[in-house]
Phi, psi and omega in degrees: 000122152302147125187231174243176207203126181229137182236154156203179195213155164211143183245155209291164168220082184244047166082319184288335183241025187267113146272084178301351168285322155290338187123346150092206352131118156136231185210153163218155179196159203211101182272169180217167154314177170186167182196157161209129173246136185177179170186201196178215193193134187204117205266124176285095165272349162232187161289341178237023215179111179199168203243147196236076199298313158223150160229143176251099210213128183217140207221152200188117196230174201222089188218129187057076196021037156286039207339166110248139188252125174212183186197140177239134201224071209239194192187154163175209186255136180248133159234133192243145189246000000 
C-alpha cells in the first residue's frame, strides 16, 4: 500500500510551562509519504472461521527527510461474513 502519514506534537501554554527559548508554546504537524508491504497465510478451519497463522509486514514513512524503517509481525482469528 501506498499512501500518507500525519504526525504532530504540541506543547501545553498554561503560563507555567512557556519556553521562549525553545519556541515557547503550541503546535506543529507534518505529512509525510508512507508505504507498506507484506503478506502473510490463513490456514480455513470453516467457511467462516480461520487462523491467520502469520502477517508479515514492513512500513516505511519519511518525515523531515528522515526514513524510518519499521516491521510487523502478527497472527490472530480471522471471521469472515
Amino acid at each position: 500500500m501506498f499512501g500518507g502519514a500525519h504526525a504532530s506534537t504540541s506543547e501545553e501554554c498554561d503560563g507555567a510551562r512557556v519556553h521562549p527559548e525553545i519556541g515557547g508554546c503550541g503546535s506543529i504537524g507534518e505529512n509525510s509519504f508512507a508505504m507498506t508491504v507484506g503478506g502473510g497465510l490463513d490456514w480455513n478451519a470453516t467457511p467462516h472461521i480461520g487462523l491467520r497463522l502469520f502477517q508479515a509486514e514492513y512500513f516505511m514513512t519519511n518525515f523531515a527527510s528522515v526514513r524510518e524503517n519499521g516491521a510487523r509481525i502478527s497472527t490472530g482469528v480471522v471471521f469472515r461474513f
